[in-house]
C-alpha positions as CSV (number, residue, x, y, z in Angstrom):
1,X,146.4,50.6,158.7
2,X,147.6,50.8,154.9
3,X,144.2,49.3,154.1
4,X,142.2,52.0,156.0
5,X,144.6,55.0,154.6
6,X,144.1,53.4,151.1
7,X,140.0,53.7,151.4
8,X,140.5,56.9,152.6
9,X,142.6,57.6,150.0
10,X,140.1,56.4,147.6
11,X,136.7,57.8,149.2
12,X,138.9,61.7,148.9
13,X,139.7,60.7,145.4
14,X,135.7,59.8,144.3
15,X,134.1,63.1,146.9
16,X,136.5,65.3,144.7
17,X,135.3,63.7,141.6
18,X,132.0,64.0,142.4
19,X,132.6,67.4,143.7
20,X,133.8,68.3,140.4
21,X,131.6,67.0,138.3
22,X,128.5,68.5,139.7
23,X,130.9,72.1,139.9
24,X,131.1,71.1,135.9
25,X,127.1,70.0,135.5
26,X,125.7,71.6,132.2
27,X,122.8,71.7,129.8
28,X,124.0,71.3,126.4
29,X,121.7,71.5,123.4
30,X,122.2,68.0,121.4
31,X,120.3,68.9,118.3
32,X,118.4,71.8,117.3
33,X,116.2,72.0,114.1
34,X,114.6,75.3,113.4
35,X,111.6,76.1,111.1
36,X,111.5,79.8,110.2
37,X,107.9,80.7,108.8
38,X,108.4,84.1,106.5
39,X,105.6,83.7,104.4
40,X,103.7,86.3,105.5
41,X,104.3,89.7,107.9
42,X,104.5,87.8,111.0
43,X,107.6,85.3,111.9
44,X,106.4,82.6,113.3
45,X,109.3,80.3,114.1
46,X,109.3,76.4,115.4
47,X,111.9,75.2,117.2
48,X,112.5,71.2,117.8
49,X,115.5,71.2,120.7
50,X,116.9,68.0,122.1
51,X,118.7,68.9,125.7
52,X,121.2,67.0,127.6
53,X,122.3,67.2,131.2
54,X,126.0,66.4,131.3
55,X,126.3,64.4,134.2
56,X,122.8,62.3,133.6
57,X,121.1,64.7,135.9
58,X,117.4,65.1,135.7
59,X,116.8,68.6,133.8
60,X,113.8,70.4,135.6
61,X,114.0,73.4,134.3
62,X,115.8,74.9,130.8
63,X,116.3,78.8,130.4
64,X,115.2,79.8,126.8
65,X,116.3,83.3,125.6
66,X,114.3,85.4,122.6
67,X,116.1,87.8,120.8
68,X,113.2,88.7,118.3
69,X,111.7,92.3,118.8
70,X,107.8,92.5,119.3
71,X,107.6,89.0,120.6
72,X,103.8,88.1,120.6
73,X,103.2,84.6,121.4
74,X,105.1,81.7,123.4
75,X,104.0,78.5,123.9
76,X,106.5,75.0,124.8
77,X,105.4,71.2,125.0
78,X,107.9,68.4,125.8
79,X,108.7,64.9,123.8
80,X,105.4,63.4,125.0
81,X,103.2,66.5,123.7
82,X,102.7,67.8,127.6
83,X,101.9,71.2,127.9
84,X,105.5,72.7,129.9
85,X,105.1,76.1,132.1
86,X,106.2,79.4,130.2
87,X,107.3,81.7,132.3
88,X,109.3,85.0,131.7
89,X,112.3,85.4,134.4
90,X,114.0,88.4,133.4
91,X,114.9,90.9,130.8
92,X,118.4,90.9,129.2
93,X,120.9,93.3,128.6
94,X,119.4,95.1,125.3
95,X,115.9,95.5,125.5
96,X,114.4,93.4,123.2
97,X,116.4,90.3,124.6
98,X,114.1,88.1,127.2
99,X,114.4,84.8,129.1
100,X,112.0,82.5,129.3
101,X,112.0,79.5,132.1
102,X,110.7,76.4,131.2
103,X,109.8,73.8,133.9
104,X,109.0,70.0,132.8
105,X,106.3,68.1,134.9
106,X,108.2,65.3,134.2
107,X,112.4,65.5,134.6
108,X,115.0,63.8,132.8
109,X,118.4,63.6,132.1
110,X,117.7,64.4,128.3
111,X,114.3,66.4,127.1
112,X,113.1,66.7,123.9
113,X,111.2,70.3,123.5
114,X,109.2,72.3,121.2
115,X,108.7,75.8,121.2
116,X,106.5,78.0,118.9
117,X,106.8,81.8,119.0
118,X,105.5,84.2,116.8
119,X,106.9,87.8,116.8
120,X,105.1,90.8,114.6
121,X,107.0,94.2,112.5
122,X,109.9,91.9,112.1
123,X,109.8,91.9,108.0
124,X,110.1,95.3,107.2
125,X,109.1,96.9,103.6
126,X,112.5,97.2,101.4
127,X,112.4,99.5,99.8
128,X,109.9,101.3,102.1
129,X,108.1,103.0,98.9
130,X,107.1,101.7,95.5
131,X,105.1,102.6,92.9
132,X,101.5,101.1,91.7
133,X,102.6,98.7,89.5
134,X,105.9,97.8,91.8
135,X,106.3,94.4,93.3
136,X,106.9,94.6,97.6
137,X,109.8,93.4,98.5
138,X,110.7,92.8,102.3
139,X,113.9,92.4,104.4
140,X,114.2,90.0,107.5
141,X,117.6,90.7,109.8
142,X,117.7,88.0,112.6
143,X,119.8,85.1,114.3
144,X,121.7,82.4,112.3
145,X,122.1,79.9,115.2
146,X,119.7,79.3,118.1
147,X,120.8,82.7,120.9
148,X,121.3,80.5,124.0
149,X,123.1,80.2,127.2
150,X,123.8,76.9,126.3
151,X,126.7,75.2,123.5
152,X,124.6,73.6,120.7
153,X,126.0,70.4,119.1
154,X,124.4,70.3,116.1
155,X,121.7,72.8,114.1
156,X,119.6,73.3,111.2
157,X,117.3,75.8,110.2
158,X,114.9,76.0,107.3
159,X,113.2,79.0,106.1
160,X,110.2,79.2,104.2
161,X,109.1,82.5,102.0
162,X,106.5,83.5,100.1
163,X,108.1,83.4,97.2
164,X,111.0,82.1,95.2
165,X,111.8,85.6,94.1
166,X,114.9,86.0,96.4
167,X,117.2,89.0,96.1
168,X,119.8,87.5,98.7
169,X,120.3,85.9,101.7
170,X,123.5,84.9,104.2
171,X,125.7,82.7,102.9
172,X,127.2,80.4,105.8
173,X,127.7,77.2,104.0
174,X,126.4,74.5,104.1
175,X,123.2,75.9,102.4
176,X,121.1,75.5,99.4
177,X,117.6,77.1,98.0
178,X,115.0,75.1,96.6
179,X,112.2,77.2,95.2
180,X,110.8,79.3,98.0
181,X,112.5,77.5,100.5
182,X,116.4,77.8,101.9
183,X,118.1,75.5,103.9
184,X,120.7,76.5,106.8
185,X,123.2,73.9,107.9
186,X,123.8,71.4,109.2
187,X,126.3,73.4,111.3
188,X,128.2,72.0,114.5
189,X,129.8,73.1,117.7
190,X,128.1,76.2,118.0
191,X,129.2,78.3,120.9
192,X,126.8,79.9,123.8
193,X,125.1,83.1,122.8
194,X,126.0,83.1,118.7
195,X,125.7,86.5,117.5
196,X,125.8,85.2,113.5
197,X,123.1,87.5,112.0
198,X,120.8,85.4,109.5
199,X,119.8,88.4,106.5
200,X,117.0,87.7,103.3
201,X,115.9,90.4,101.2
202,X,112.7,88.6,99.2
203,X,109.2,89.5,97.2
204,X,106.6,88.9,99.9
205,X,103.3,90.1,98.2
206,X,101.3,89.2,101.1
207,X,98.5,91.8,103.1
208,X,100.7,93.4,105.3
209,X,97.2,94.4,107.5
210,X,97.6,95.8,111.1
211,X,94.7,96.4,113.0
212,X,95.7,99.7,115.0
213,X,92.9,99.5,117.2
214,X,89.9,96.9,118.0
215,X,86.8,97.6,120.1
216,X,85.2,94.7,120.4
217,X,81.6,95.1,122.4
218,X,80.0,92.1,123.7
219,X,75.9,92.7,125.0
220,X,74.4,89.9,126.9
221,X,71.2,89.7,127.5
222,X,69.4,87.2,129.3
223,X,66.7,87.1,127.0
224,X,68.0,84.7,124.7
225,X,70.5,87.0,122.7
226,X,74.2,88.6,122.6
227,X,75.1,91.1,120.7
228,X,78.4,91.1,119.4
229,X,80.0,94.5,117.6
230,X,83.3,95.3,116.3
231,X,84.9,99.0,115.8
232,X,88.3,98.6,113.7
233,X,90.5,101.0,112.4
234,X,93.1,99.1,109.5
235,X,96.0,100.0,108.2
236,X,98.4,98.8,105.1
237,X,101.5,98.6,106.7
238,X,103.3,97.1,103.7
239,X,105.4,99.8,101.5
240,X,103.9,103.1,100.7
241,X,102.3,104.0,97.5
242,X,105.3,106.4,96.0
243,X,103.2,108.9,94.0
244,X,99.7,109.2,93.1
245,X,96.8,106.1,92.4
246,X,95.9,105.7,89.0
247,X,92.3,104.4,89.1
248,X,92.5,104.1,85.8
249,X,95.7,101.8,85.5
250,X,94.4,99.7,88.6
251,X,91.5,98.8,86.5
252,X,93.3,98.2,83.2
253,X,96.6,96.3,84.1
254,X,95.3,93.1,86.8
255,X,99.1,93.8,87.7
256,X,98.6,97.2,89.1
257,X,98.6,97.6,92.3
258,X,99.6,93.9,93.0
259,X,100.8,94.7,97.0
260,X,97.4,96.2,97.4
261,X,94.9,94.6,99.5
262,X,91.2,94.6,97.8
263,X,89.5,92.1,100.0
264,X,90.5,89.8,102.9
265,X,87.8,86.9,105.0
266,X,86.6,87.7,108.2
267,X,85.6,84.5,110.1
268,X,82.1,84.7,112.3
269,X,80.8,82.3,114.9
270,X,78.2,79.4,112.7
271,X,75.2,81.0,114.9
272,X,75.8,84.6,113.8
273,X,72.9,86.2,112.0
274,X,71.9,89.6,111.6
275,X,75.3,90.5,110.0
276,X,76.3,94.2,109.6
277,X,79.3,95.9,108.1
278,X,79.3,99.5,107.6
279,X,81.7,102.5,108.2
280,X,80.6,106.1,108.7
281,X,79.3,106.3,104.9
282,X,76.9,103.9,106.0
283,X,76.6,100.4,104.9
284,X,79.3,98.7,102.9
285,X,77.3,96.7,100.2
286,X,80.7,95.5,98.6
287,X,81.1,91.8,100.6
288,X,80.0,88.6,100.4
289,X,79.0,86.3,103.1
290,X,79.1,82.5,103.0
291,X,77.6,80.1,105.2
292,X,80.2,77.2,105.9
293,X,79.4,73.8,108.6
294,X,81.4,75.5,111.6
295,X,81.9,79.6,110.8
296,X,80.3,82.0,108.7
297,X,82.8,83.2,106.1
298,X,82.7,86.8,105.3
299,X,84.4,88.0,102.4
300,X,84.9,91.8,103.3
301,X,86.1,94.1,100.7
302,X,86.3,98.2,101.7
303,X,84.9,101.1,99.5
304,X,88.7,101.7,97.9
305,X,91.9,99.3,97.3
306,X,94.2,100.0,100.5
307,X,97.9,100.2,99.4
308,X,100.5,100.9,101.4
309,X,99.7,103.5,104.5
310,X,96.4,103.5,103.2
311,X,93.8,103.5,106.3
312,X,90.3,102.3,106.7
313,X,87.6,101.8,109.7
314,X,84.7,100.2,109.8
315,X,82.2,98.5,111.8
316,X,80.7,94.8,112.0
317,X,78.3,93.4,113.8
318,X,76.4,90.4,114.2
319,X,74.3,88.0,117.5
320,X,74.5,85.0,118.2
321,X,71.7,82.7,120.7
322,X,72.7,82.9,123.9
323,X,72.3,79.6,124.9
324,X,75.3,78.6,123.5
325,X,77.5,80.8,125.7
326,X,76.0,81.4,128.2
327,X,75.6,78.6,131.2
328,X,73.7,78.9,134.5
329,X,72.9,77.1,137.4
330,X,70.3,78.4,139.4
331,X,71.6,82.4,140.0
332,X,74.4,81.5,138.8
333,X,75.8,82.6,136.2
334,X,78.7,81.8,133.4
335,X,79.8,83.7,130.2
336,X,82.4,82.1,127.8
337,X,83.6,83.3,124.6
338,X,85.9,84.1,122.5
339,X,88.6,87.1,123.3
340,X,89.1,87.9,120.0
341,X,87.9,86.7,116.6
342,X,89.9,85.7,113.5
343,X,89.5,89.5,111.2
344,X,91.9,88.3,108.5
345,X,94.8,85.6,107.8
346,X,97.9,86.1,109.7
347,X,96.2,89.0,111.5
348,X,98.4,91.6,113.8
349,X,96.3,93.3,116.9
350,X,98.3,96.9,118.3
351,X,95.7,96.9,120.5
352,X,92.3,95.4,121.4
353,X,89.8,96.6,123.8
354,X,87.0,94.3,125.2
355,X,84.0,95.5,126.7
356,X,81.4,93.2,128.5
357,X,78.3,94.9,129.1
358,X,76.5,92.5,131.9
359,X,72.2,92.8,132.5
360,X,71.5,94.7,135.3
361,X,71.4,93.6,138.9
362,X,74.5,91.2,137.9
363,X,76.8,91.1,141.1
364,X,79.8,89.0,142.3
365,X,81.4,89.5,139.1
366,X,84.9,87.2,138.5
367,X,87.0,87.8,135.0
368,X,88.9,84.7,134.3
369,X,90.7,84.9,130.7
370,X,93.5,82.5,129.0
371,X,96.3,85.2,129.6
372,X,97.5,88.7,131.1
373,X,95.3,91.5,130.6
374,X,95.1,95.4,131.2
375,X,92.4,95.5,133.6
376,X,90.0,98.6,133.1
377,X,88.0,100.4,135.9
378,X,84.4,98.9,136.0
379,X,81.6,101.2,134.7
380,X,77.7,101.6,134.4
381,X,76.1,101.8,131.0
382,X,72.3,103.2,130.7
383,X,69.6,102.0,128.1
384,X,66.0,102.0,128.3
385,X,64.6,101.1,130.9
386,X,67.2,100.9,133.3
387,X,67.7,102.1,136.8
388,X,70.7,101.3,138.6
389,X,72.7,101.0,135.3
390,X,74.5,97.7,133.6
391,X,78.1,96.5,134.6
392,X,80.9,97.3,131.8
393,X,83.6,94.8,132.5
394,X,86.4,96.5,130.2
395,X,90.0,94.8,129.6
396,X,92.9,95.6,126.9
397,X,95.6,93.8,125.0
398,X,98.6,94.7,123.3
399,X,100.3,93.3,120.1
400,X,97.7,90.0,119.4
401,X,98.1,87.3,116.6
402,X,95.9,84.3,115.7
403,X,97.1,82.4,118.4
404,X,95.5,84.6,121.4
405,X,92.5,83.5,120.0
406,X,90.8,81.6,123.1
407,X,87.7,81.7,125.0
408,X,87.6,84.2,128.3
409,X,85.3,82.9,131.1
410,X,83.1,85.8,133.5
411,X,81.1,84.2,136.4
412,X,78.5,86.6,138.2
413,X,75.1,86.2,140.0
414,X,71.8,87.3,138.5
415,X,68.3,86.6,140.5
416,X,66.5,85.5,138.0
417,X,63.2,87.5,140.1
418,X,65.3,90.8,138.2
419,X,63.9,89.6,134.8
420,X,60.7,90.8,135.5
421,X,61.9,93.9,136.6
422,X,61.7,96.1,132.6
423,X,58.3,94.1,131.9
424,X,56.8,95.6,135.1
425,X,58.0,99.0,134.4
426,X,56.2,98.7,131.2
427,X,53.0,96.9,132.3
428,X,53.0,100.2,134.9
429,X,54.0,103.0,132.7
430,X,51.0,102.1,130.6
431,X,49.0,101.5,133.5
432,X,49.5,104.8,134.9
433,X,48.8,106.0,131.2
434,X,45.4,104.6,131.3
435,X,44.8,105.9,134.7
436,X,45.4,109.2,133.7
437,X,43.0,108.7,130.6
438,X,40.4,107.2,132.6
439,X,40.6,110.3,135.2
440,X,40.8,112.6,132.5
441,X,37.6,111.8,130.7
442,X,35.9,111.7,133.5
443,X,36.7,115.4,134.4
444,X,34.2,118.2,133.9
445,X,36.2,121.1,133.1
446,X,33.7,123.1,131.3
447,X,32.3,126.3,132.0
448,X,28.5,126.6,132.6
449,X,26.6,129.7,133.4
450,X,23.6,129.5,135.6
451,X,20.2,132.0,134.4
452,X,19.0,133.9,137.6
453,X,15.5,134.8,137.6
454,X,14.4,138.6,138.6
């Protein structure tokens, strides 16, 4: 009997303790080492986490919260490089707070992750005016210690600028500068949700370009060509000019107008040809275009200098052979391409507009692209000799970086029977045209008069 009540004694003792521990189960974050990219107007920021489940558990999931306004991009991979599921699970309590789950295909009782984001109109021009010959300087107001819902053992953080010009920065030692680089840390015992705001004020004379708007026009044609057009409106969206330009001083002093932007590469597919680059002036003579193994670099440079606030649109344009996009089997049909193309370094989309415009008689049509898009209403476009119209597949996208750059995939059907369809109009346009002529000539429409004899 004492035997029996002792193992039952024993077996209450080690369900309790159980019981507890899995009541006390947490993630904790063992290490985190973050890379802080503020070298040009977008922050694109690297983190390198180590996570630990308490009681040895397998972690399958791990909640990751972004506190960065304008978040743009997200992307995760675990310790063996494997691709881990993004996907957003709520909205915090300010607005600009969002959680992010992350799901490992393979789970373990410690996970090492990485995690790139890039957020935009996070450095902000300070002062938000200068003159010409002024120098830009830039303020950045974010997070000291990783934001999470988890304790963090141990962190560091390095930032990296674009210059070593620093006015000043937060001072939480342990930290040091070296050149254009500071160093946060290593700081330990970091509680859940750290409010600890990380401040540097610093000379960032890099093109602060936003693209407000992009209409990019893609023309296929299953005669062996797509045409490929661009309508952009840019803006400097550094700090404003403060008085009036000095052509004369820009010219003279190369340090005038040193935040200004004067030129900036454009990247084409290696196939384009038939390159075009004009605003409503007509064409822009002012650029230089270079062809390179894989792209075509084009060195654009607008009609004026843009500084700060200064705007600009233009349009470029180019083809490319469609048999390098364009896949078929029999009637059917596959288009793949790029969503967007590189414009300039570290580029920032508002908002870009796609427009497919399909051959007519294309049906079945299925959109397929490498994230969430603003779906538009189909539509019918007319050119010569058309009857029924072409499909317009049209889609938008807010608040792009370099990173959305992927290839979009558009299935439809096409009977191949429909290619003959504009050189039969033609062969019977003239065809009726010569019938006419024949007929024509061969009408007497004169008017003869007839003697009549007494």
């Amino acid at each position: 009997m004492k035997k029996m009540e002792l193992s039952r004694i024993i077996y209450c003792v080690a369900l309790t303790y159980l019981c507890f521990s899995a009541a006390n189960a947490e993630i904790i974050n063992k290490n985190v080492e973050r890379v802080l990219d503020l070298s040009s107007q977008l922050v694109k920021t690297t983190y390198k986490i180590t996570a630990e489940e308490t009681t040895g558990k397998p972690i399958k999931e791990y909640v990751f919260i972004v506190t960065e306004p304008n978040l743009s991009y997200i992307s995760a991979k675990d310790g063996l490089n494997k691709k881990v599921e993004v996907q957003k699970i709520q909205e915090g309590g300010a607005s600009d707070v969002f959680s992010y789950k992350l799901t490992f295909s393979s789970p373990s009782s410690k996970q090492s992750i990485v995690i790139e984001t890039v957020s935009t109109k996070n450095i902000l021009p300070h002062p938000s005016e200068i003159k010409q010959n002024d120098k830009q300087l830039v303020k950045f107001v974010g997070k000291l210690y990783l934001y999470s819902k988890y304790s963090t053992s141990t962190q560091k953080t390095n930032v990296i600028l674009s210059s070593s010009n620093i006015l000043s920065h937060t001072q939480v030692k342990p930290f040091s500068v070296s050149s254009n680089k500071v160093f946060f840390g290593p700081y330990e015992n970091i509680g859940a949700q750290s409010e600890d705001e990380l401040v540097l004020h610093y000379e960032n004379q890099t093109p602060f370009l936003t693209v407000n708007t992009l209409e990019r026009t893609i023309e296929v044609s299953h005669w062996g060509n797509i045409a490929v057009k661009e309508d952009i409106q840019l803006t400097h969206s550094g700090a404003k000019l403060k008085g009036s330009f000095s052509r004369y001083d820009f010219q003279k002093d190369g340090r005038s107008g040193q935040s200004a932007v004067k030129s900036y590469k454009t990247y084409l597919p290696a196939s384009a040809n038939g390159v075009y680059y004009r605003d409503t002036n007509g064409n822009i003579s002012t650029s230089n275009m270079n062809l390179m193994r894989d792209f075509v670099d084009l060195d654009l440079r607008p009609r004026f200098p843009l500084f700060g606030g200064w705007k600009t649109q233009y349009t470029l344009g180019y083809n490319v052979p469609s048999y390098e996009y364009l896949y078929s089997s029999g009637n059917k049909y596959m288009l793949k391409m790029h969503l967007i193309d590189h414009i300039h370094d570290n580029m920032l989309i508002d908002e870009a507009v796609v427009n497919i415009i399909l051959p007519e008689g294309s049906t079945n049509i299925e959109l397929i692209t490498p994230y969430s898009v603003k779906r538009h209403q189909n539509d019918l476009m007319y050119t010569y000799l058309d009857t029924v119209g072409r499909p317009v597949i049209s889609f938008s996208k807010q608040n792009l970086v370099e990173n959305h750059i992927s290839d979009f995939t558009l299935k439809y059907s096409f009977s191949k029977v429909s290619l003959l369809q504009e050189p039969l109009l033609v062969i019977g346009f003239i065809y009726i045209i010569f019938l006419f002529t024949i007929v024509f000539l061969r009408l007497d429409l004169s008017i003869t008069s007839h003697s009549h004899k007494d």
